[in-house]
Z-matrix of the N, CA and C atoms (Angstrom, degrees):
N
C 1 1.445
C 2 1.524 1 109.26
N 3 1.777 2 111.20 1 134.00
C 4 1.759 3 94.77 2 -173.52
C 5 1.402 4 93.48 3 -87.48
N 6 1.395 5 102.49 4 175.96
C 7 1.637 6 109.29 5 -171.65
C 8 1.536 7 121.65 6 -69.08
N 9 1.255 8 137.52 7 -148.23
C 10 1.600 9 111.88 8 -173.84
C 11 1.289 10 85.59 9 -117.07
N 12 1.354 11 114.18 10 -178.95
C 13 1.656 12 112.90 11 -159.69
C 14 1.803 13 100.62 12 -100.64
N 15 1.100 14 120.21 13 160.94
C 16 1.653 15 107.29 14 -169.92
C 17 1.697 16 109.40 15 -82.42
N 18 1.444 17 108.73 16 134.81
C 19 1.201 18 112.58 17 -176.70
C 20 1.523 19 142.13 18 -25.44
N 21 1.413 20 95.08 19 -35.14
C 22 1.573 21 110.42 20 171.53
C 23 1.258 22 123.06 21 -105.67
N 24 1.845 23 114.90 22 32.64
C 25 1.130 24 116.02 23 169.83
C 26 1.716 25 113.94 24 -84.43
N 27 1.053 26 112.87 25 149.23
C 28 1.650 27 120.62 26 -165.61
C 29 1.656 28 95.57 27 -83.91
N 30 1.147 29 114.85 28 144.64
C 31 1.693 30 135.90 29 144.37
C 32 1.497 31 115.02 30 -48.47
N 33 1.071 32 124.48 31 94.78
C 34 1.297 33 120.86 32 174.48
C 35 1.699 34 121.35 33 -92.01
N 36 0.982 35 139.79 34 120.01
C 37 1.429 36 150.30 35 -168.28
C 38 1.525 37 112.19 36 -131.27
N 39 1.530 38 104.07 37 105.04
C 40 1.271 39 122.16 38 -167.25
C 41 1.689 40 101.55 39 -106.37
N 42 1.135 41 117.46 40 130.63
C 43 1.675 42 135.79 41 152.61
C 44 2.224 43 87.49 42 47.60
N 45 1.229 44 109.72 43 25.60
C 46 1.370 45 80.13 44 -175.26
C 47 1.788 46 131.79 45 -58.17
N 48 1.449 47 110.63 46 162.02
C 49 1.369 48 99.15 47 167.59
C 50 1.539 49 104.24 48 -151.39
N 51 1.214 50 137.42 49 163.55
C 52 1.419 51 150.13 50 157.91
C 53 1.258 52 118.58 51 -115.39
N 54 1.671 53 146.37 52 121.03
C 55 0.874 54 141.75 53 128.93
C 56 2.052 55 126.53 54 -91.94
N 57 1.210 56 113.08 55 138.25
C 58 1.628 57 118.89 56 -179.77
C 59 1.515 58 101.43 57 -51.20
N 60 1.023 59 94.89 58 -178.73
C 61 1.441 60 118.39 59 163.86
C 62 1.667 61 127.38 60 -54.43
N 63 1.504 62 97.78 61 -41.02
C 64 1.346 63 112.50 62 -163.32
C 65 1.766 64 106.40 63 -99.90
N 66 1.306 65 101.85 64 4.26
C 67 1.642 66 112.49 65 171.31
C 68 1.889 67 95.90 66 97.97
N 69 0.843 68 111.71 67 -8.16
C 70 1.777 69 90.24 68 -174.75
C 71 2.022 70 111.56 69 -94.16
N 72 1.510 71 97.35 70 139.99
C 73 1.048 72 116.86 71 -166.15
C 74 1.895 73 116.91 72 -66.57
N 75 1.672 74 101.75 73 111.09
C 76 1.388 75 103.94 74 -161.64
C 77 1.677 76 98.78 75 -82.09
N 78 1.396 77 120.53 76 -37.40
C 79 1.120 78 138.88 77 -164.17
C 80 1.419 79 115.48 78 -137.51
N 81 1.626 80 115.07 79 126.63
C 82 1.538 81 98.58 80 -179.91
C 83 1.668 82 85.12 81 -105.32
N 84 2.340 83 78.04 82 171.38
C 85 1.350 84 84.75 83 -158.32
C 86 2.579 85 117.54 84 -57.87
N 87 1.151 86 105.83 85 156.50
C 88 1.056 87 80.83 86 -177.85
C 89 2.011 88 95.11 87 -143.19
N 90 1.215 89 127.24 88 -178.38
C 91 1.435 90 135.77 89 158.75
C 92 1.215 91 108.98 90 -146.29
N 93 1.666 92 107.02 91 142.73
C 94 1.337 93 112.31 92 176.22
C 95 1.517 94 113.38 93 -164.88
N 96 1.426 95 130.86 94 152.25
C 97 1.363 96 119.74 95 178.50
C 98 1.667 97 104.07 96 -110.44
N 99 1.607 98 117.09 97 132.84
C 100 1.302 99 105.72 98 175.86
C 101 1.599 100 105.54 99 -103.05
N 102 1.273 101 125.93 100 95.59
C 103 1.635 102 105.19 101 169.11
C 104 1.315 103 133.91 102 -46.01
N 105 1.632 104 120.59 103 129.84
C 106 1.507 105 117.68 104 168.28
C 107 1.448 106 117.52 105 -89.52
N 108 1.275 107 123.86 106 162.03
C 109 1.588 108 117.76 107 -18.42
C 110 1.328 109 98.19 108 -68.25
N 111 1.439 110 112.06 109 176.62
C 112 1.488 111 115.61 110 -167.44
C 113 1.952 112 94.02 111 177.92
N 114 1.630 113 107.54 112 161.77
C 115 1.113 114 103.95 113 166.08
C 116 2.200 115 106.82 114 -121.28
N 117 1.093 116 98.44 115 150.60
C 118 1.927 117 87.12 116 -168.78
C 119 1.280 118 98.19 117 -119.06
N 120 1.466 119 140.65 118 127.16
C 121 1.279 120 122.55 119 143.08
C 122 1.424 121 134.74 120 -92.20
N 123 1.127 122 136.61 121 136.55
C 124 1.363 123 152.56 122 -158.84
C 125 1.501 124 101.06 123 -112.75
N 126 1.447 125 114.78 124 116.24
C 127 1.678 126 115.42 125 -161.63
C 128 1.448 127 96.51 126 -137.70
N 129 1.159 128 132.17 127 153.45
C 130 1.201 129 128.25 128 160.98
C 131 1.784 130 115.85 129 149.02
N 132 1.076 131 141.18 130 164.74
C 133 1.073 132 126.65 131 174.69
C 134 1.553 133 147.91 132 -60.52
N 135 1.374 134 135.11 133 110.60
C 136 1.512 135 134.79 134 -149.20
C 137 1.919 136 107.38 135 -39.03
N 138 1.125 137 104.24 136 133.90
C 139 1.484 138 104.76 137 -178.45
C 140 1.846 139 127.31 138 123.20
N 141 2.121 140 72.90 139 -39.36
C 142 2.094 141 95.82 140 -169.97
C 143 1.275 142 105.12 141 -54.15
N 144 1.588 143 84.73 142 -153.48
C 145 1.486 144 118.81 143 171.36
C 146 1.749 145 104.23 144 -68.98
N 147 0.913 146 144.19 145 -49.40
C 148 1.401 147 147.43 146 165.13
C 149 1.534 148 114.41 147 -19.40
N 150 1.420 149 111.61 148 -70.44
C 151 1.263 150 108.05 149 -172.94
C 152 1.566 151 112.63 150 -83.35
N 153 1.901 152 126.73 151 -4.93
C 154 1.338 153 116.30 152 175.63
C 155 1.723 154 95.19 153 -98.22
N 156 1.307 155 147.01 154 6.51
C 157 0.692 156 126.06 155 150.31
C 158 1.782 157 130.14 156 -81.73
N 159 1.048 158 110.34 157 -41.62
C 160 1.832 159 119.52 158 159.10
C 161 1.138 160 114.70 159 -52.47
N 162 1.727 161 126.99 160 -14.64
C 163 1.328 162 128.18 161 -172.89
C 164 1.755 163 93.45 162 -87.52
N 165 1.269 164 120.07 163 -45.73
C 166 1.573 165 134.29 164 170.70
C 167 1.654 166 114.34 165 -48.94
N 168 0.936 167 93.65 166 -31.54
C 169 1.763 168 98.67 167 -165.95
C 170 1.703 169 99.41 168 -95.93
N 171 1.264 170 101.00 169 -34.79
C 172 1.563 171 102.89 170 166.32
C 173 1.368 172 125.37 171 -82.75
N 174 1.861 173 103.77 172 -0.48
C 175 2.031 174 105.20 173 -176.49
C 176 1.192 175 104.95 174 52.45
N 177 1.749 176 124.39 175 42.29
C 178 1.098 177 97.06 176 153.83
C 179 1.762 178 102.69 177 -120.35
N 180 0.777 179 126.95 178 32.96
C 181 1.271 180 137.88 179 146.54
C 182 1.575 181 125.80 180 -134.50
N 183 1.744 182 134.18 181 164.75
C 184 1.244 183 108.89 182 169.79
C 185 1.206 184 102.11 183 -125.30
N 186 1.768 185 100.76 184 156.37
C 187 1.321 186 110.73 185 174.28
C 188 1.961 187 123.38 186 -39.30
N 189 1.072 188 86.62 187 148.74
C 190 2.200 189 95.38 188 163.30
C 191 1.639 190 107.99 189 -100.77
N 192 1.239 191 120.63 190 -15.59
C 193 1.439 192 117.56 191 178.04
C 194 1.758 193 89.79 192 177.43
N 195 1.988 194 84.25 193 146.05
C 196 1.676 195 97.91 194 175.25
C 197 1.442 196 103.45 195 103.44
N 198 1.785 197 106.57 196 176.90
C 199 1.172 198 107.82 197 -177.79
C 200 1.794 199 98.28 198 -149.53
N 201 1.821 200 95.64 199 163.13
C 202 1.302 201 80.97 200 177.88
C 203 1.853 202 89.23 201 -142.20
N 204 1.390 203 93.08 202 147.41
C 205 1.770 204 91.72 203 -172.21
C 206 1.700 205 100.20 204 -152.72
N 207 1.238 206 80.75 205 166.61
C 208 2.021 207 116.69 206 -163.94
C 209 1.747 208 96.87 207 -121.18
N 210 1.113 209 115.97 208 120.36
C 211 1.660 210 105.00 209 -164.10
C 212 1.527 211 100.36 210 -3.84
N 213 1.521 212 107.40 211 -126.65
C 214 1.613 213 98.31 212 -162.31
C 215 1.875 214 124.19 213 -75.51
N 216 1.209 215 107.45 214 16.59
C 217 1.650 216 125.22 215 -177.32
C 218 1.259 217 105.47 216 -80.17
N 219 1.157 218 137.28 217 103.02
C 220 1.643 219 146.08 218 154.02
C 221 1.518 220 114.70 219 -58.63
N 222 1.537 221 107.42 220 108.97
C 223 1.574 222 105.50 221 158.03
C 224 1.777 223 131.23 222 -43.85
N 225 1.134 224 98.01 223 -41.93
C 226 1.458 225 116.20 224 174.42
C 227 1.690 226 118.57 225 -70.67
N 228 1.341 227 100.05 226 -22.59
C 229 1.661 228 113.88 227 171.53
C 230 1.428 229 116.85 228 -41.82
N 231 1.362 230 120.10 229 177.82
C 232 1.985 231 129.90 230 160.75
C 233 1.607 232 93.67 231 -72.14
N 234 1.578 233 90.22 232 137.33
C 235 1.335 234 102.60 233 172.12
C 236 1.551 235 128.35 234 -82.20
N 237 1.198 236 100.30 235 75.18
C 238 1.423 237 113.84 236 -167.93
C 239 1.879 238 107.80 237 -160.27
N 240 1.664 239 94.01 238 142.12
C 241 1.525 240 106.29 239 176.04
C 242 1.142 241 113.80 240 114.98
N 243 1.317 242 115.80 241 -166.36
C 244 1.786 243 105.76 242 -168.37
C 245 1.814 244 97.51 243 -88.63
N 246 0.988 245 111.02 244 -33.40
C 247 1.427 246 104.46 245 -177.48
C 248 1.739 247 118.08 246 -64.24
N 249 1.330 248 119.76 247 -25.91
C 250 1.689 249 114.21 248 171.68
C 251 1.736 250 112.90 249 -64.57
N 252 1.483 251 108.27 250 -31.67
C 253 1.484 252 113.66 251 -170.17
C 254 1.875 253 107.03 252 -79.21
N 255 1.526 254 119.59 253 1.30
C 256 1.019 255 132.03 254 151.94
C 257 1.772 256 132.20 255 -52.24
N 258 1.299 257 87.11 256 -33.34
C 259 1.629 258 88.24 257 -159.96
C 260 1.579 259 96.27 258 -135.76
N 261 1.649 260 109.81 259 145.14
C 262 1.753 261 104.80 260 -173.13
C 263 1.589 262 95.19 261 -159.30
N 264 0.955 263 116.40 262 150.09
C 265 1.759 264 137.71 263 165.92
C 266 1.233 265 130.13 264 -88.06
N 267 1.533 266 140.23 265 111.38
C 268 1.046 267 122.83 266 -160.66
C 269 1.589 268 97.30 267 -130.58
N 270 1.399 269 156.36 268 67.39
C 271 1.309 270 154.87 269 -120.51
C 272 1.374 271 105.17 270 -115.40
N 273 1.360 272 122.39 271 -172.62
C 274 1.645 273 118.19 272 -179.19
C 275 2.262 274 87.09 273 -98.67
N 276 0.664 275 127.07 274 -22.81
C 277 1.647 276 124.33 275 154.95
C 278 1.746 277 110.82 276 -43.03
N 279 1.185 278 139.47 277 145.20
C 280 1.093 279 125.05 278 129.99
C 281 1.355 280 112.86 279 -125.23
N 282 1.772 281 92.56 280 146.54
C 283 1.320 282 132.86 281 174.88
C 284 1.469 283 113.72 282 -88.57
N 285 1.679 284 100.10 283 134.21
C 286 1.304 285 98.88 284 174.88
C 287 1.549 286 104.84 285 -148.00
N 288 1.640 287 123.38 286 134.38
C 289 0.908 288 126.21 287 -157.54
C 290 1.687 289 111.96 288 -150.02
N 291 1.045 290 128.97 289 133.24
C 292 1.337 291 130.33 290 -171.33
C 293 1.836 292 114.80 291 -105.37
């Protein structure tokens, strides 16, 4: 397991994008750096870009293009190591999984 990434490493979010299943655009593409620690708000109307991006940051969906990273920890990576136990989703859905 690599070690966990250092606290004040930034969120990096490259060219991201989301499209559904059914082809329609959840998220256009966007980039942005969030510094840690930090607090973020995510605003916008139920359905948008808001909730498919928190769905990304929580891995519970995957990107259609772009990347999103934790110094050297890939969102898009195997979900495994100290860097997945970083980041989690908690939605008005619940998930339950064994």
């Amino acid at each position: 397991t690599a070690p966990a990434p250092a606290p004040d490493a930034p969120i990096r979010v490259s060219d991201l994008m989301v499209v559904d299943k059914r082809g329609v655009t959840q998220l256009e593409p966007m980039t942005v750096t969030i510094a840690r620690p930090s607090h973020v708000a995510l605003v916008g109307p139920p359905g948008g870009g808001r909730d498919a991006f928190a769905r990304v940051l929580g891995r519970q969906v995957s990107t259609t293009r772009g990347s999103v990273t934790l110094a050297d920890f890939s969102w898009s990576g195997p979900h495994r190591g100290s860097g997945w136990r970083l980041a989690t989703y908690a939605g008005q859905d619940p998930l339950l999984s064994s």
